[in-house]
C-alpha positions as CSV (number, residue, x, y, z in Angstrom):
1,X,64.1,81.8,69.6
2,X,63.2,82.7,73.1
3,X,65.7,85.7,75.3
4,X,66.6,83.0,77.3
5,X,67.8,81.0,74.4
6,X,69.3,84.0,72.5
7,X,71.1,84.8,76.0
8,X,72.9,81.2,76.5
9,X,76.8,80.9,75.5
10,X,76.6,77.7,73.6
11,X,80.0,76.3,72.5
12,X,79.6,77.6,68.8
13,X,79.9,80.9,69.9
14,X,82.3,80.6,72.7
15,X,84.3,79.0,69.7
16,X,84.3,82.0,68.1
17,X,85.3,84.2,71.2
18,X,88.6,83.0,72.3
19,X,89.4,84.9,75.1
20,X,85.9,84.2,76.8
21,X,86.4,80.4,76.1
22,X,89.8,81.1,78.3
23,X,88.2,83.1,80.8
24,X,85.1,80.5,81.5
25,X,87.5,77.4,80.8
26,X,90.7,78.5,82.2
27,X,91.7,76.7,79.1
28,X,92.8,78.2,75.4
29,X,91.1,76.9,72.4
30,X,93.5,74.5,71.7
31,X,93.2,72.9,75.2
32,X,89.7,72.6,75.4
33,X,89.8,70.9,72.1
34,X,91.8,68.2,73.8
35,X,89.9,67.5,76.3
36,X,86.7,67.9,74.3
37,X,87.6,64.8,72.5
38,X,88.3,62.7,75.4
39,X,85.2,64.3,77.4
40,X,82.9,63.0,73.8
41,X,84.2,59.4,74.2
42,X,83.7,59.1,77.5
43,X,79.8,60.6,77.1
44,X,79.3,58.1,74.7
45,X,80.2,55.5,76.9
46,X,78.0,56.5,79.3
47,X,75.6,57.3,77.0
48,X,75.9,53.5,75.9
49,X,75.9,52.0,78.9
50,X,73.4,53.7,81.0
51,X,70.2,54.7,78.3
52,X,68.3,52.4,76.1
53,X,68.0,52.5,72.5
């Protein structure tokens, strides 16, 4: 694993960390969860729509 890599805030550990989801989200745990599953659907769609398999 690189220092930039071991540096990063990737969801997992934001997860983990509560009150630093809040302060980069604005949003509690709970909260972001709800939108998270409306943000993956939407992705996909894109996803679908705009990249070739």
């Amino acid at each position: 694993m690189s220092t930039l890599e071991a540096k990063m805030l990737s969801y997992a550990k934001a997860q983990r960390k509560p009150r630093v989801l809040q302060s980069l989200t604005g949003l509690t745990a709970a909260e972001f969860e709800q939108l998270l599953v409306a943000f993956e659907q939407a992705w996909q769609g894109y996803v679908e729509q705009h990249y070739i398999n």
